[in-house]
N, C-alpha and C positions, 0 to 999 in steps of 0.2 A: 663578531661572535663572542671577544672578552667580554664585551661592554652585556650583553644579552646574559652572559651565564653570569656576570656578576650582580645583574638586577636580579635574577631569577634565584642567585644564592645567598641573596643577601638577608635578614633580618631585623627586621625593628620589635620592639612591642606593642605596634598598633599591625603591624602584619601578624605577630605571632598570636595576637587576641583573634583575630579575625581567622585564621587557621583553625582556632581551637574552637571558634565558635561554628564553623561551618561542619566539626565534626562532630560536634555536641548542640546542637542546636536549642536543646531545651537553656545551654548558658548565655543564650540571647532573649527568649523570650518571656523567660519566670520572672527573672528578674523585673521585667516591667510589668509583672501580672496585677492588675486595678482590681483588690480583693473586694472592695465594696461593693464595687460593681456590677463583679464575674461571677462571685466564689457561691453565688444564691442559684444562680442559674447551672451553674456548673453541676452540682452538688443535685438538684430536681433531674439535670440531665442525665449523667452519670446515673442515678438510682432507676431511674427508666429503663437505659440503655442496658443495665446490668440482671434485669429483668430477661427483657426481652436475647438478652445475651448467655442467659444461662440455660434456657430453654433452645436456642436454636446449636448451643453448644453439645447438647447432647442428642439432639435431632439429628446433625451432622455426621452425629460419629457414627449412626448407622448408615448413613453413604459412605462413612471412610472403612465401614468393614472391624469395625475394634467398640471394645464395652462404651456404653453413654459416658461414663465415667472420665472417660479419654478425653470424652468431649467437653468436658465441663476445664480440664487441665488446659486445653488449646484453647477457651478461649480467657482465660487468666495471666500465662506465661508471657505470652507473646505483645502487650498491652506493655510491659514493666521496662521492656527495653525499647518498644518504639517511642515510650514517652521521651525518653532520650535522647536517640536518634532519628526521630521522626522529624518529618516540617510542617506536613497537614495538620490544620488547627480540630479537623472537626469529622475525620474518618475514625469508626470504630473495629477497632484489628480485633482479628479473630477469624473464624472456619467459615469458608461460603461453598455452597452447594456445588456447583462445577468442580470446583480445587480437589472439595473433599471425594468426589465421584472419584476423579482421576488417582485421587489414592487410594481410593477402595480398588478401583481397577489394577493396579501395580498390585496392592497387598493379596486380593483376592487371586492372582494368578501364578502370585510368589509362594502362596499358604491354602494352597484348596482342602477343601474336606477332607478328598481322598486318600492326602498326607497322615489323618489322625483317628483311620477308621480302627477299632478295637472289635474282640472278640467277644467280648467279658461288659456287665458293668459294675461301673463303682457306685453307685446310688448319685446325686446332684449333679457330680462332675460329668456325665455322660447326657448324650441327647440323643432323640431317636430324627433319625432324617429320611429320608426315598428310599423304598426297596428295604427298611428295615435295619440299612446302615449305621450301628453305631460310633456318634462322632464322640472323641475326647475333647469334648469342648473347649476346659479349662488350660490346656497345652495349645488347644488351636489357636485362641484367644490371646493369651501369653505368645505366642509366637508371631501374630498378627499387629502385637501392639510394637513386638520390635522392631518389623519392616517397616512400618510407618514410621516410627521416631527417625531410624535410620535413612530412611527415604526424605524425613525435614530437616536431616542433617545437612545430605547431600545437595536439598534444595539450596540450603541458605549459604553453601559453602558456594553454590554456583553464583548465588544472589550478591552477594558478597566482592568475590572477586569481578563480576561484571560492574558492579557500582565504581571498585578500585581501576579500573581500566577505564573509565568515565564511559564506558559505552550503552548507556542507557536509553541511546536515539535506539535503541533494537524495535522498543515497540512503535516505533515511526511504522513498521511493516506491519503489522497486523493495523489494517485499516481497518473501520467503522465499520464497513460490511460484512467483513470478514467472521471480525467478535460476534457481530450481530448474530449470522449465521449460525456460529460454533457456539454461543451461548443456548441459542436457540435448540438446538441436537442436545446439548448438554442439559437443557431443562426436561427436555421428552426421555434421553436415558433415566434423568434421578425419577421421574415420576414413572416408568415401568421398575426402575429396582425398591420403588420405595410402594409400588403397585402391590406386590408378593405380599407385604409385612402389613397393609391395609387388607388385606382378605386373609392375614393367614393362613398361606399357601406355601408349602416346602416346594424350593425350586433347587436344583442344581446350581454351580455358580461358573456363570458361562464370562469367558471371556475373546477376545479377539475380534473377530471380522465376523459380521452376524451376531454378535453376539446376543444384543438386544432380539433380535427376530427367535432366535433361541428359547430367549428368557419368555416372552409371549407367548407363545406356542406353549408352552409346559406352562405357564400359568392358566390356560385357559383349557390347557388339558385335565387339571387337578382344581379346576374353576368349583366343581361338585362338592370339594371338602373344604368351601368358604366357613371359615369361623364368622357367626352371625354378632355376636358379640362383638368383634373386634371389627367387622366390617360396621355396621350401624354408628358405634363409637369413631370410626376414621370417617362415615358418611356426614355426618354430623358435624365435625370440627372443620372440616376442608367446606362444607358448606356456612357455618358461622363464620368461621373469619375470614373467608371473600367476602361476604358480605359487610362485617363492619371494616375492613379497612378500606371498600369501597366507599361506606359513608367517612370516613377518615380522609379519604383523597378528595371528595365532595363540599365537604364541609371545612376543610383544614384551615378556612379565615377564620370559622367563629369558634371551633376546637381551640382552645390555648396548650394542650396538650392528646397527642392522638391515643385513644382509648387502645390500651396492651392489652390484646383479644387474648393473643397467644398463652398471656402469663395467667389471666380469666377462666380459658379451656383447659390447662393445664390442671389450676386448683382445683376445677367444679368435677374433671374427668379423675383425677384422684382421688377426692373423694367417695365422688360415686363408685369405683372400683374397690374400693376399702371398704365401702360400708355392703356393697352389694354381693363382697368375695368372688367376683369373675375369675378370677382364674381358678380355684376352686369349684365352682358351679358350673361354668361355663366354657372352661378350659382355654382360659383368656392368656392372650401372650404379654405377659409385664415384664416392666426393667429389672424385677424381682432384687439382686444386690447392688448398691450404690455404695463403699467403702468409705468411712471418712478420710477426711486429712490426705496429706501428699504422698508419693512416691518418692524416696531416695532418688537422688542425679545419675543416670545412669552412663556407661558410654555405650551408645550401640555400635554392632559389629560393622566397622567398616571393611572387612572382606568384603561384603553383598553389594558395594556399591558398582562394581562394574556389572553387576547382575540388573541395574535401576539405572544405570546413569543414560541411556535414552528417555526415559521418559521421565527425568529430572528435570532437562532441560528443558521438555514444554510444560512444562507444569511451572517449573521459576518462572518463566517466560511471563507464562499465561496469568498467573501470581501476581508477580508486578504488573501488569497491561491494567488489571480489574482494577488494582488500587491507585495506579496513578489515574487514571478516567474518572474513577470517581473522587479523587481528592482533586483533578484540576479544573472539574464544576464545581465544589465548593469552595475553590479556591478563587474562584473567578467571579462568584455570589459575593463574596465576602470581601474579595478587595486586597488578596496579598497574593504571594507566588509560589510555589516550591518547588524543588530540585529533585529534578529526575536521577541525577545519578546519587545524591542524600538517598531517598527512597529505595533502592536498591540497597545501600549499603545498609542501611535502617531494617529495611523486610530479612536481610541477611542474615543479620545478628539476631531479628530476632528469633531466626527457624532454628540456626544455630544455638541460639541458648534454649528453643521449648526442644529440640532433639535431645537434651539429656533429660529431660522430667515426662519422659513419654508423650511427646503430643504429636498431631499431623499438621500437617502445612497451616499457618497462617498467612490469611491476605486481608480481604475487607468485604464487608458484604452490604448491598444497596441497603434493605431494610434498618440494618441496624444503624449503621450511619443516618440513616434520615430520620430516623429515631431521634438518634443523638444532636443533630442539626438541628431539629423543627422542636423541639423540648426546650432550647436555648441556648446549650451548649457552646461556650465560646473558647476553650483552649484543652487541650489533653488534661487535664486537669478532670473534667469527663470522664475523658479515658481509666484514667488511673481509678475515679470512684466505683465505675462500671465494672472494674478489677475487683474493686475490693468486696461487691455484691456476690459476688460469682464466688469468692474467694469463701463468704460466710455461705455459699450455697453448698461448697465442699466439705467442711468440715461440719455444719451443723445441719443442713437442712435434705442431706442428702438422702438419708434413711426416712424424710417425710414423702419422698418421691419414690419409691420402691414400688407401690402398688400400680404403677401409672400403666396405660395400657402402651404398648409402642407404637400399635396401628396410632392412638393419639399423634406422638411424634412423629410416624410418617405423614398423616395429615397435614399438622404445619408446615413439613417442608414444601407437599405438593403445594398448599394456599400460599406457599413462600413465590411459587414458580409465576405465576400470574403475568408479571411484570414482565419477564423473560419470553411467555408467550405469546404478549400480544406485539411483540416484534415481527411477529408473520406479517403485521397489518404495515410493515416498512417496506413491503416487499414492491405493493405497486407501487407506491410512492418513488422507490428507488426507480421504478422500469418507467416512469415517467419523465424524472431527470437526466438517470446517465444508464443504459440497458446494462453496459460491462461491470456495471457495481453489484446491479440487481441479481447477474450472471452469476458472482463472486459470489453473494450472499447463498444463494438458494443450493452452489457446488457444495461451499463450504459445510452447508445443513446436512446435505443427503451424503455427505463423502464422511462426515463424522457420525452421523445415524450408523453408515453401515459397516465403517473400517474401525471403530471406535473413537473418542477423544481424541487420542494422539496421535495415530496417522488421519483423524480428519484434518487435524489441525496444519498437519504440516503439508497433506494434502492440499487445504483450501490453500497456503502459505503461499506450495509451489505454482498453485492457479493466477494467485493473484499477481505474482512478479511475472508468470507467463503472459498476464494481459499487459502489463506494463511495457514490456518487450517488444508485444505486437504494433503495440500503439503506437513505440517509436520506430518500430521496422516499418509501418505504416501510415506517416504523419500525414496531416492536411498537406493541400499546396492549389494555389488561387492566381488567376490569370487576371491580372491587376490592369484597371484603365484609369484615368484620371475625372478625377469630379472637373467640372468646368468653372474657370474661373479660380482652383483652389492648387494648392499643393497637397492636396490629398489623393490619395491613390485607393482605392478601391475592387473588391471583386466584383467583374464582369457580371458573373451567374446570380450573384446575389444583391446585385443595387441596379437603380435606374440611371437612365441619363448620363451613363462613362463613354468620354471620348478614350478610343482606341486611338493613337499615336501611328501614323503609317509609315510601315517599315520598323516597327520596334515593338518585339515584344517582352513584357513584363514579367516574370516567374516568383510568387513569395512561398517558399520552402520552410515550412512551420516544424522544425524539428532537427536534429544534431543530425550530419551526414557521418556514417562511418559503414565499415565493413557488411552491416548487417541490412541497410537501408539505401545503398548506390545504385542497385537497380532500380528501385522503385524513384530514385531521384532521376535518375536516366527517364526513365518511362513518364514523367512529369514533364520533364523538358520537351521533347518528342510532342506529348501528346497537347503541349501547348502551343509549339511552334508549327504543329501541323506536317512534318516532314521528318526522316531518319534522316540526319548531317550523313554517317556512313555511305549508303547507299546513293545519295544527292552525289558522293564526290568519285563513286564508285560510274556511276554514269557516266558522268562527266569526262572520268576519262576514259571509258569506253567510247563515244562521242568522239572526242580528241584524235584517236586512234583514227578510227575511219574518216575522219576529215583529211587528217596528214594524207590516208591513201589516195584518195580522190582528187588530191592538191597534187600529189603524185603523177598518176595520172593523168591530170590536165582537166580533171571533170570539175573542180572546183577553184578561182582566184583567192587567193589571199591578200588584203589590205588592210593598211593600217587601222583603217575606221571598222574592221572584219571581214568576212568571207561572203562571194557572191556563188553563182551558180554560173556554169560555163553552157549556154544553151539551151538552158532552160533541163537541163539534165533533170533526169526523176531520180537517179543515183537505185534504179531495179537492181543491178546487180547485188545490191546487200539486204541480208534476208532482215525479218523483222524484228523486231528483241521481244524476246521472252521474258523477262523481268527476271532474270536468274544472276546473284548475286558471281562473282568470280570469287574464285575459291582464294585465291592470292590476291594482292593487292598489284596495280597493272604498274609496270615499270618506269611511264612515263610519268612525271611530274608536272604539276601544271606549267607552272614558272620557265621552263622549255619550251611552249609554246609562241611561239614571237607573233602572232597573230591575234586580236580580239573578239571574242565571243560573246553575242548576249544571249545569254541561258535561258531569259525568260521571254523570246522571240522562237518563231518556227524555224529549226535548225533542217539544214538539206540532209540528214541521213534518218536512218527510222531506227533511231534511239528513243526510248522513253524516259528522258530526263525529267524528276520532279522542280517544279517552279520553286524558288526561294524566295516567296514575298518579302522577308525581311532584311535589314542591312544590318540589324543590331538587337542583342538579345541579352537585359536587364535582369540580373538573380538579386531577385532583394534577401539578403540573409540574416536580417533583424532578428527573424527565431530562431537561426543556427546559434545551438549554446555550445557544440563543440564537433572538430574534424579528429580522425586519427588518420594514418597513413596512408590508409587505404580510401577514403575521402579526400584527401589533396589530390593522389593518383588520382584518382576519378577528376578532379575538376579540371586536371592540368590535360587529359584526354578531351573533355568535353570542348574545352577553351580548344585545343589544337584541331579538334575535329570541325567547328565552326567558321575558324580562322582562314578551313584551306578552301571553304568553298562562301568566302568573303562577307561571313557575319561575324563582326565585333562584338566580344562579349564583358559587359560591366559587372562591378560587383559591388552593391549600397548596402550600406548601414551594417559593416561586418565588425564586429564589438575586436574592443583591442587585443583580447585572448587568443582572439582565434589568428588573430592576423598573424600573431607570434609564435600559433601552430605551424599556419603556412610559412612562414619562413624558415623557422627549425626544421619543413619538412622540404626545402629547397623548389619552394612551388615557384618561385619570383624567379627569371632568368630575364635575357633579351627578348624574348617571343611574350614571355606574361612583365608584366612591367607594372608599377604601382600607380600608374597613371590613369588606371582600370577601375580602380580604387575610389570610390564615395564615399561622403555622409551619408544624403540621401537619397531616394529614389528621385525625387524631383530634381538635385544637381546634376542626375544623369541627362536627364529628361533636356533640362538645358541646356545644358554640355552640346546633346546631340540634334538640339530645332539649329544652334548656331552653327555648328559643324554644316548643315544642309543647305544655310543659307549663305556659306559661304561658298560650297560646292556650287549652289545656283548661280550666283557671280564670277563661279569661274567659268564655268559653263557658256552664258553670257556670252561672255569676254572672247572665249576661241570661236563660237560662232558669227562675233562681229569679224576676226580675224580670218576666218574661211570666207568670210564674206567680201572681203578685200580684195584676199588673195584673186576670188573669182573674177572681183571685177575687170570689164575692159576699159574702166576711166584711169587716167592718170593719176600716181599718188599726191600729186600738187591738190585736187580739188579734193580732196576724202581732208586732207590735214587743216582747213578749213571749219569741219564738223568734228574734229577730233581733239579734243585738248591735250596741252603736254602730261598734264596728271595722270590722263587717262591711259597713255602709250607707254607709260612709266608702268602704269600696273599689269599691264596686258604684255610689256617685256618680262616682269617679273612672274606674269604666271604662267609664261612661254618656258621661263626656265626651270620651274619648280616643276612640269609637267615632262620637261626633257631629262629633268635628274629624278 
């Protein structure tokens, strides 16, 4: 232990560089940055990426429920500190649709309308909504923007300390199904909230369980007061660009850069709104103020955090999940690695620092990233210029975007979803391979459709570690025979040509024995050896019993070699067995019996004793990866239940773990002995052909010796046919069978 805590506290300055580099990452890989090479691509990348990034930034912000404005801040902020702590060469940080929903949902439940209804209006600052309700917008708005900062505070401070704890395998549990699923729910939410603001349709702002089915209904109730202008304009845009960035996904060998529809629909739909005055003529819904320049650093109220910190956690969660998945495809394109618990610590800092300039969660979103990747993009360097586009989007070009219509920006988001929906098409694919994945996927869909985001999520969560569970309360297990000619062992049911071994059967138990899976191991054994041990031994001494009477009596002799019948006796007096188990176990022990008995012969009393074809019963445990307490108990029952009605039981291929279970668990005594013990199934195998053919020679041997004995020839002419060797071994197996 000195020697460990003094490697572990020790320091050099090739440890202390490597420390500093592992928490600053960018001081590993600037410095090698080949500006001749990079700095062309980077620079084409970056101004693409920042393009298509300042439009989806302000698209976003109407899923997170706060001004465009917001949106353009989240995705600047959060870019300036991943370039530092980040390790992905080639992910673009910023707002994705799911993340942002789930903070609209938190904000929208924390800040509803009904919070800032007025009597009075003040002219701009007020808005009219359902039923005539006047909203104080600009207080609701301002109040909307604080929960969300404060909610990426909370995120990043979760993000953060879980990176520091290295516990970053978390998203090991949210499988591929799982996501798939819950991304999938997550695209069908944003495309009915983002449904409303393409028809221009006042809805209430529903949240919880149903909430969605809510939302639908009152949209299709107030379907009648579709603004025609902003519908045609959202018809239009979600139909142009599915279609070019389907020629985009098509074509993307002979494209050297894929055509920014988004940044395209944007310019031509502002113009057009400018020059045509819709919302003027038309009563068109626009971003109407964009403010330049930044916000002062704020600190939000961290009071409100136990009011959020549920749904902090799956939104971090689900945060990091999106952006390591998609940094460890490009990361695996490209040829280098990165660190999941970096990534955590990286996504932390940065929610942590966009929480004081007002922004909402950042993670990473497919589109932009593949943007950023297929443009040519080789290092955050990207990153950083894609910042600095966004950044002249803020101060200078923002009041060029005022006129834009928003159904526009809802459009894009819905043409964003595409991807996301044709994950449905995963579905048979999954029920083709594995059903319980496919199961996962489809819970996970319908339980976050109707409970929301975050209890689907942890819904699907608890679904999926519930299959897990089952799976291992429920393992395979294979009645093994031997290929012929090999040392391979095989299932019966499922291969040709297995010799079955007579008198031995084989059991492979594909799964860890513990508390939760012993019966179903029990009922494996049973249903392979074809007999309940229990009940066999239960008989038997029931059997036992009525023979002693009958020997009693004089109805029945006892001999060494077993029991005869005394006149051919029917033994009528004893009724016949019902097969009814005895409530207590019967007093008599076998081993008190001085008399032999073959079991699987017609016995003189009318017991129904089951036959025991086997002499020896092989557990191969090559898939047991672990026992607890309750699993040795069980084996040291099964082995003693076997034992008393004279089947030996082996145990092959048990990894050394486990073996150090059972001994810590005092499985080994005189009755379990390690001699039990294999490598393989095949040393059992041989173990017990030799064992048989030694029995057969001894066997043999006493029948020449009864044979003797019977004779009426003198011993002078037998020792003629008899060698000294041979009377040597037949004394010695006279004695082995005496003792």
């Amino acid at each position: 232990m000195r020697d460990s805590l003094a490697r572990s506290c020790s320091c050099s300055r090739r440890r202390a560089l490597g420390v500093v580099k592992s928490l600053l990452p960018v001081l590993d890989w600037l410095p090698k940055y080949r500006i001749k090479d990079w700095l062309l691509s980077d620079i084409i990348s970056g101004v693409s990426t920042g393009l298509v990034g300042t439009l989806q930034g302000m698209a976003y912000a109407l899923l997170a429920a706060v001004p465009v404005e917001f949106g353009l801040y989240s995705a600047f902020f959060p870019i300036l500190t991943y370039f530092i702590f980040g390790t992905s060469k080639h992910i673009s940080v910023g707002p994705f649709p799911v993340v942002s929903l789930m903070v609209g949902s938190v904000v929208l439940s924390m800040v509803p309308d009904e919070h800032f209804i007025t009597p009075s209006s003040n002219g701009s600052a007020l808005n009219t909504t359902v039923a005539g309700a006047i909203i104080n917008t600009e207080a609701r708005d301002a109040e909307r923007v604080l929960i969300a900062s404060t909610l990426t505070l909370l995120v990043g401070i979760i993000q953060l300390v879980f990176g520091s704890l290295q516990i970053g395998f978390i998203v090991r549990y949210l499988a591929d199904p799982l996501v798939g699923g819950f991304t999938t729910a997550a695209a069908f939410q944003v495309l009915v909230s983002q449904l409303k603001i393409v028809l221009n349709v006042s809805t209430r702002n529903h949240n919880g369980v149903l909430s969605i089915i809510y939302t639908l209904i009152e949209i299709f109730q107030n379907i009648g007061n579709t603004n025609l202008a902003d519908f045609i304009a959202g018809l239009l845009t979600i139909v142009i660009c599915m279609a070019v960035k389907e020629l985009n996904d098509r074509f993307k060998h002979k494209i050297p850069v894929p055509i920014p529809i988004e940044v395209i629909v944007t310019i031509i739909a502002t113009a057009i709104s400018y020059g045509a005055n819709l919302e003027k003529n038309y009563n068109a819904g626009i971003v109407k103020s964009i403010p330049s320049g930044f916000l002062p650093p704020v600190l939000p109220p961290v009071s409100k955090f136990s009011e959020m910190l549920t749904a902090s956690f799956s939104i971090a969660v689900v945060a990091y999940a999106i952006a390591v998945s998609v940094g460890k495809v490009y990361a695996t394109k490209h040829d280098y690695t990165i660190d999941g618990n970096q990534e955590f610590i990286a996504f932390g800092i940065s929610n942590i620092f966009s929480g004081f300039f007002s922004c909402f969660v950042a993670t990473t979103a497919l589109s932009r990233t593949a943007v950023q990747e297929s443009t040519g993009g080789k290092t955050q360097i990207a990153g950083i210029i894609s910042a600095g586009i966004v950044m002249i989007a803020i101060v200078a070009l923002g009041k060029l975007l005022e006129p834009l219509q928003k159904s526009v920006l809802a459009a894009v988001v819905i043409a964003n979803l595409k991807g996301m929906f044709m994950q449905v098409c995963d579905v048979p694919r999954l029920w083709r391979q594995n059903k319980v994945d496919s199961v996962i996927w489809v819970f996970t869909c319908i339980m976050s459709i109707i409970l929301g985001l975050d209890l689907g999520l942890l819904a699907g969560l608890l679904f999926g570690l519930l299959t897990v569970v089952l799976r291992v309360q429920f393992p395979s297990w294979n009645d093994l025979g031997n290929i012929p000619t090999t040392d391979i062992y095989k299932s019966i049911k499922n291969y040709k040509n297995i010799d079955e071994l007579q008198g031995v059967k084989i059991v492979r138990f594909s799964g860890p024995i513990f508390y939760g899976n012993v019966d179903g191991f029990k009922k494996c054994i049973k249903s392979t050896v074809g007999f309940d041990a229990i009940r066999v031994y239960n008989k038997r001494l029931k059997a036992l019993r009525r023979i002693q009477k009958l020997i009693k009596k004089g109805q029945l002799k006892a001999t060494k070699n077993g029991i005869i019948s005394d006149g051919g006796s029917m033994n009528n007096a004893f009724e016949a067995d019902e097969d009814i188990e005895d409530p207590k176990e019967p007093d008599v022990p076998t081993k008190e019996i001085e008399f032999q008995v073959d079991w699987n012969s017609e016995l003189p009393v009318k017991v129904n004793v089951p036959r025991v074809p086997i002499h020896s019963l092989v557990l191969d445990c090559a898939a047991v990866s672990f026992l607890d307490v309750v699993g040795v108990r069980s084996l040291r029952m099964i082995v003693k239940e076997f034992q008393r009605i004279d089947v030996n039981v082996y145990f092959a291929s048990l990894q050394d773990h486990v073996i150090k279970q059972m001994e810590q668990c005092g499985f080994f005594d005189d009755n379990n002995r390690k001699d039990t013990l294999f490598l393989t199934v095949h040393d059992v195998i041989v173990y017990l052909q030799n064992q048989v053919k030694t029995q057969e020679g001894q066997d043999s041997i006493l029948e020449m010796i009864t044979l003797i004995q019977e004779s009426k020839d003198p011993l002078e002419l037998m020792e003629e046919k008899i060698t000294q060797e041979e009377l040597d071994v037949q004394e010695e197996a006279m004695r082995s069978l005496a003792s």
